[in-house]
C-alpha positions in Angstrom: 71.8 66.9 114.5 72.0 64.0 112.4 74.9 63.0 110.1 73.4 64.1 106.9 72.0 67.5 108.2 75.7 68.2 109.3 76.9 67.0 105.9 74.9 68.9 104.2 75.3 72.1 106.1 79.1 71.5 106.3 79.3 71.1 102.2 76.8 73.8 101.6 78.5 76.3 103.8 81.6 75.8 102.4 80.1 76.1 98.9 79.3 79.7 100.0 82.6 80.0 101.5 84.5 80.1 98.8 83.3 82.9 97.0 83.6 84.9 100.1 87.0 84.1 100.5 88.4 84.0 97.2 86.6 85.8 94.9 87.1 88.8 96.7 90.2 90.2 95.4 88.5 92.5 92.5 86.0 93.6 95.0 88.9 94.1 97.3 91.0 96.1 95.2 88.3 98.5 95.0 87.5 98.9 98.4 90.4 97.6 101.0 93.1 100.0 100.4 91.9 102.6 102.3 93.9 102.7 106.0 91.7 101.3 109.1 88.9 100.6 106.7 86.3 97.7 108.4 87.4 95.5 105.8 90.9 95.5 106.2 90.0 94.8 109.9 87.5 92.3 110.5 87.3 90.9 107.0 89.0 87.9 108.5 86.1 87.2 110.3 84.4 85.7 107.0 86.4 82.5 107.0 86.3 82.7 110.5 82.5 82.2 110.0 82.6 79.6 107.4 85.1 77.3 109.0 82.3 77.0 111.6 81.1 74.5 109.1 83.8 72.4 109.5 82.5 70.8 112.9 81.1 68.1 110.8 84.7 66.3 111.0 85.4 68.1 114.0 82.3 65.4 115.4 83.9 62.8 113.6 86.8 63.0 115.1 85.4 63.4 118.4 83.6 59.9 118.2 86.3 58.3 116.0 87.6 54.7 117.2 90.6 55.3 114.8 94.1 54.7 117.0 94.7 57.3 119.1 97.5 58.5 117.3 95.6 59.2 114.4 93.0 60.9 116.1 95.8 63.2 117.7 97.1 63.8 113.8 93.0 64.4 112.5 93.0 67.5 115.2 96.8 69.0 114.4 96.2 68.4 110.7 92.3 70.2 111.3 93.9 73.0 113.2 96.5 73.7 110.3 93.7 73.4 108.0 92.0 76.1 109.3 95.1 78.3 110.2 96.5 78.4 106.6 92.9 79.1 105.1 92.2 82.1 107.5 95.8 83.2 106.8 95.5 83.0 103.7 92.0 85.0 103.6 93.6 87.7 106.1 96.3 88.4 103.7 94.5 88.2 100.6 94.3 86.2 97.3 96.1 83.6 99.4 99.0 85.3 101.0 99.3 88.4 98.8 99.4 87.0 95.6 97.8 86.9 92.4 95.5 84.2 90.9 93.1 84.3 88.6 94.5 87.1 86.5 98.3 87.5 87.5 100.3 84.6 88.4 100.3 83.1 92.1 103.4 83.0 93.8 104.8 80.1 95.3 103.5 80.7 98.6 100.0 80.0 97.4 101.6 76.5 96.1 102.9 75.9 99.3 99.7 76.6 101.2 97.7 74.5 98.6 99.2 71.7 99.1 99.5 72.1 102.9 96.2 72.3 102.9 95.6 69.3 101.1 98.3 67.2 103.3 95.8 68.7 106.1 93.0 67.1 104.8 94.8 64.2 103.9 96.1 63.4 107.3 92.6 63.4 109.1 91.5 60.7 106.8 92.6 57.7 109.3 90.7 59.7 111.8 87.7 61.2 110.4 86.7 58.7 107.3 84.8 59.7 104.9 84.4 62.9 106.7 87.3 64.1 105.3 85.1 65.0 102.5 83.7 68.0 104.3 87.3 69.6 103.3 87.0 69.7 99.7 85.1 72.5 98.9 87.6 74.6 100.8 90.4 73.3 98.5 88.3 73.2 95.5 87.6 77.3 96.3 91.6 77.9 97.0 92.0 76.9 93.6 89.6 78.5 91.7 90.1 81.9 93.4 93.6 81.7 94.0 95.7 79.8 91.8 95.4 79.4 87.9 92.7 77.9 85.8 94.5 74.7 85.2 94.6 74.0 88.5 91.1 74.7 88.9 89.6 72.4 86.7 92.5 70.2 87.3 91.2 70.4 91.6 87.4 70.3 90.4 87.5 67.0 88.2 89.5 65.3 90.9 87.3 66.6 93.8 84.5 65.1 91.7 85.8 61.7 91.1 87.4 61.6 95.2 83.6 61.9 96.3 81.9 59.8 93.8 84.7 57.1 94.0 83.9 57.0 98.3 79.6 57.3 97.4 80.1 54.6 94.7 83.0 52.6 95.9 82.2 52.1 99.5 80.0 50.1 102.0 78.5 53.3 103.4 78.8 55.7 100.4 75.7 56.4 100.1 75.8 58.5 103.4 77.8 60.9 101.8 75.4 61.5 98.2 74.5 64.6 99.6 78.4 65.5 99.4 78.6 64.6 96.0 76.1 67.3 94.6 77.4 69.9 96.7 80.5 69.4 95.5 79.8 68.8 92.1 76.8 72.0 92.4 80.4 74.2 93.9 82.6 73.0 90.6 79.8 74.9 88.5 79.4 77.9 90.7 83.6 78.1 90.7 83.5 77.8 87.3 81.3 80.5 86.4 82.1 83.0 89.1 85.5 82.6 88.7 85.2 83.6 84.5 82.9 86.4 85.4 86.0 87.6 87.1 88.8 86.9 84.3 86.2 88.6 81.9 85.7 91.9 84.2 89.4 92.1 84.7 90.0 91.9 81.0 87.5 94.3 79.9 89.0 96.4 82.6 92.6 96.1 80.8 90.7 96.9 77.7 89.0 99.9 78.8 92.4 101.3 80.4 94.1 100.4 77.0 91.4 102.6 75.0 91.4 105.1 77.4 95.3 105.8 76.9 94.7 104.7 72.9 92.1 107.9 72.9 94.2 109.9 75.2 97.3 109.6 73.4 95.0 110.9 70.1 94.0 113.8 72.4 97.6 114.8 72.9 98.3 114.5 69.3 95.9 116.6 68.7 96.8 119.2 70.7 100.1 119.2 69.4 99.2 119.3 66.2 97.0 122.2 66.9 99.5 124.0 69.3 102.6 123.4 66.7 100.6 123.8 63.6 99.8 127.2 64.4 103.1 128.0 66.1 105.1 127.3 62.6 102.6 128.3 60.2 102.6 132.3 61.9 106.3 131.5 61.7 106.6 131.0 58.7 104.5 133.6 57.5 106.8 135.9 60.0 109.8 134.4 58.7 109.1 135.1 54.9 108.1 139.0 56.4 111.5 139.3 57.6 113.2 138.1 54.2 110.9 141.0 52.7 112.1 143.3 55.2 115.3 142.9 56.3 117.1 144.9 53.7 114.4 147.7 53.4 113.5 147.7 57.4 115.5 146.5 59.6 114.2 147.7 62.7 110.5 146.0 61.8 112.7 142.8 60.6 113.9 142.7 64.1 110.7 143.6 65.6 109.4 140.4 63.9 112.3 138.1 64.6 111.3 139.0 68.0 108.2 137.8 67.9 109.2 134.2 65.7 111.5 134.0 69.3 108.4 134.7 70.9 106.3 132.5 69.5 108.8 129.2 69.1 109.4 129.5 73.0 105.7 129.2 73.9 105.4 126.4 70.9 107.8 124.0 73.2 106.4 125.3 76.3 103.2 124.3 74.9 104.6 121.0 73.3 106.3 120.3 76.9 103.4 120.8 79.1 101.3 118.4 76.9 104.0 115.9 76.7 104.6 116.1 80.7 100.8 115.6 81.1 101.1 112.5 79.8 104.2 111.2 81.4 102.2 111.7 84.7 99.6 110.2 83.7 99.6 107.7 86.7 97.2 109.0 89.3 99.6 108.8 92.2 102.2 110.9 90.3 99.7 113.6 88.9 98.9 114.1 92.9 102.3 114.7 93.6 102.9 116.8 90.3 100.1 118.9 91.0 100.7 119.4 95.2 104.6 120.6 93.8 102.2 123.0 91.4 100.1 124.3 94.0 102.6 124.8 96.9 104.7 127.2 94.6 101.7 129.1 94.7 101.1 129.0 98.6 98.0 126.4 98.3 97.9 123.8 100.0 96.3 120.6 99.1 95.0 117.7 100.5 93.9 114.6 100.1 91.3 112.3 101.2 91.3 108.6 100.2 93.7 106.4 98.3 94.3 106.4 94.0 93.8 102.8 94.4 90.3 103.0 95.0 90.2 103.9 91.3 90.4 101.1 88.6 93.3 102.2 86.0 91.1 103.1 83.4 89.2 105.3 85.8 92.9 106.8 87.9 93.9 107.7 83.5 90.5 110.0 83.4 91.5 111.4 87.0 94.6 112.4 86.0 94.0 114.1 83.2 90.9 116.4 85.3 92.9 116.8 88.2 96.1 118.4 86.1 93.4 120.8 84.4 91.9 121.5 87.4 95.1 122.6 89.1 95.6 125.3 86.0 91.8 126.3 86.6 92.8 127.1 90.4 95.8 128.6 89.8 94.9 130.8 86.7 91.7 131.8 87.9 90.1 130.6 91.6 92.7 133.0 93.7 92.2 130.1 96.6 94.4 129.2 99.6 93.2 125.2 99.3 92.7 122.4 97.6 90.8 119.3 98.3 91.2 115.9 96.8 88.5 113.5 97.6 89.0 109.6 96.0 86.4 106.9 96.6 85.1 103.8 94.5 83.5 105.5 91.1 84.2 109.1 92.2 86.7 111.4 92.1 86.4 115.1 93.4 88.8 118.6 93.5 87.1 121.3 95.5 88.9 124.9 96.4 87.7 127.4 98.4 88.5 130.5 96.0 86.3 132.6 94.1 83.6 130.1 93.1 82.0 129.3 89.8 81.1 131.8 87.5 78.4 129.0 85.5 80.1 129.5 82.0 82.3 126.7 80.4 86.0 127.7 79.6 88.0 125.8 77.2 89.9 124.1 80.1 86.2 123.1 81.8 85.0 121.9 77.8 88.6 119.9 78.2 87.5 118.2 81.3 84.1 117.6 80.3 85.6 115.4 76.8 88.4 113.8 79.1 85.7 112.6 80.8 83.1 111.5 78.5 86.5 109.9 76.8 86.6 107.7 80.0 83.1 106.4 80.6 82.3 109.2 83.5 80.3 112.1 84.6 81.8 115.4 85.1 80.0 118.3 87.1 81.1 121.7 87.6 79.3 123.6 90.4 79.8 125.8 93.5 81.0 124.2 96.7 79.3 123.3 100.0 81.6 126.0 101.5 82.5 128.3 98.3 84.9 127.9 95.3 84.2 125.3 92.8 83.6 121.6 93.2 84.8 119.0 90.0 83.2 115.7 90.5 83.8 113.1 88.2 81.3 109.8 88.9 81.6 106.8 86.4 
């Protein structure tokens, strides 16, 4: 293999790299939460895979005349290298942290620049070699720290090559370099604001959705307490009428005011607890509590992180409605949750679906259209009734 086919296949291999490695996180967070899931094991492997591509300075080195103490730092500083990139990968969004759309923590600082000093330190070693090391760095940044330091990483990456194809006897060797590198900085760039704007638009949606859940729940308080004090007050100016000329009706309809204030703040308290638990993880809880006072179990299959928050708000709100459904009117011994990427499903094994919508199943089916999804209503594989929500 010649020196510019390695080059080029180092450089080019590490442009694909990075996206890989760093961009990952939002596909991550939709798919990596789930225990034992083949991501969350051998998604390692990927920079395993690309840091293949790094036996471009790995040759160097090999056939370096550089002092032999500098060819012993090229190989600790290429080992490090390579450990804090695949650690960082392992743990995600370089050690756990944020980037891109939350702030990195220091860690990721700290392995930056380590990685840098790596690349650094092989210089003496490897030459101009060294330059296969920059598009990891250049990726690190872009995926995993904050946009400053992108562009701050990219424009130096640039002028580093073009300062070594320009600026030295054998520069030319390393063109090829320069418009990977440069060809990476774009791809970064653009990948990297895709992201921002999908995770914005995704803290948009989950602020409408509770903006237009919120004016759900005042509507239903306004209808529930509306009509609660209006039959109260009619009651209430009944007993004025009556209360010297029947007393024994009076009472009957001050019984019946008590009546009706009670179930207006039961009312007013359900709705109001609905939204309190709005938070997916919570409603589960809530509604397993629900269910085992009624001797039905429920289980659950997958993880509320699989949903995006804007799609976990919608959730909630079907799964608390499907809970009344099951236990006002499905007589069943179990409940199934099922949670995946874009779907959410409760299926009981009671009496099964009659086919006609009630007012809770016309509830689910606006929560959901409220939230961008699907719902279906139908029979289950095994009996009962099966609420699928898809978005």
């Amino acid at each position: 293999m010649t020196d510019d086919t390695t080059r080029d296949a180092a450089a080019a291999s590490a442009a694909g790299a990075a996206p890989a490695a760093w961009a990952a996180p939002g596909a991550r967070r939709r798919h990596r939460r789930g225990a034992g899931s083949p991501w969350e094991r051998y998604g390692w492997l990927m920079a395993v895979i690309w840091l293949v591509f790094l036996v471009y300075p790995v040759m160097a080195l090999l056939r370096s005349e550089a002092p032999q103490a500098w060819i012993i730092t090229g190989w600790v500083a290429l080992i490090v290298f390579v450990v804090v990139y695949v650690a960082g990968f392992m743990n995600g969004m370089s050690f756990g942290g944020g980037g891109l759309t939350s702030p990195p923590k220091p860690i990721q600082w700290m392995a930056f620049g380590a990685l840098i000093v790596c690349a650094a330190l092989t210089i003496p070693g490897a030459g101009g070699n060294a330059l296969s090391f920059l598009p990891f760095i250049m990726s690190f940044a872009s995926y995993g720290l904050t946009r400053p330091a992108h562009w701050l990483t990219m424009v130096a990456s640039i002028a580093i090559t073009a300062a070594v194809v320009f600026l030295t006897p054998t520069g030319a060797t390393y063109l090829s370099v320069l418009a990977i590198v440069g060809m990476l900085a774009v791809v970064n760039t653009v990948s990297t604001t895709l992201i921002i704007r999908s995770a914005q638009a995704e803290k948009l949606g989950l602020e409408l959705a509770t903006s237009e859940g919120r004016e759900a729940v005042a509507r239903d308080v306004h209808d529930l307490v509306g009509h609660s004090l209006t039959v109260v007050n009619l009651k209430a100016q009944l007993v004025r009428r009556l209360i010297d000329s029947d007393p024994e009706r009076a009472k009957a309809e001050l019984a019946d005011i008590e009546s009706l204030t009670t179930e207006a703040i039961a009312g007013v308290r359900a709705t109001v607890a609905g939204v309190r638990s709005a938070a997916l993880v919570e409603q589960l809880a809530s509604c397993r509590d629900a269910l085992r006072a009624a001797e039905v179990t429920m289980g659950v299959e997958g993880d509320a992180a699989a949903l995006s928050p804007a799609q976990s708000l919608t959730a909630s709100w079907i799964l608390r409605e499907a809970t009344t459904n099951v236990l006002r009117h499905a007589r069943a011994r179990s409940v199934t949750v099922r949670i995946a990427p874009g779907t959410f499903t409760v299926t009981d094994d009671g009496r099964g679906f009659t086919g006609s919508d009630g007012n809770g199943v016309r509830g689910m089916r606006e929560r959901a259209t409220t939230g961008g999804a699907t719902l279906t209503v139908a029979a289950g594989p095994d009996g009962g009734t099966c609420v699928e929500v898809t978005w």
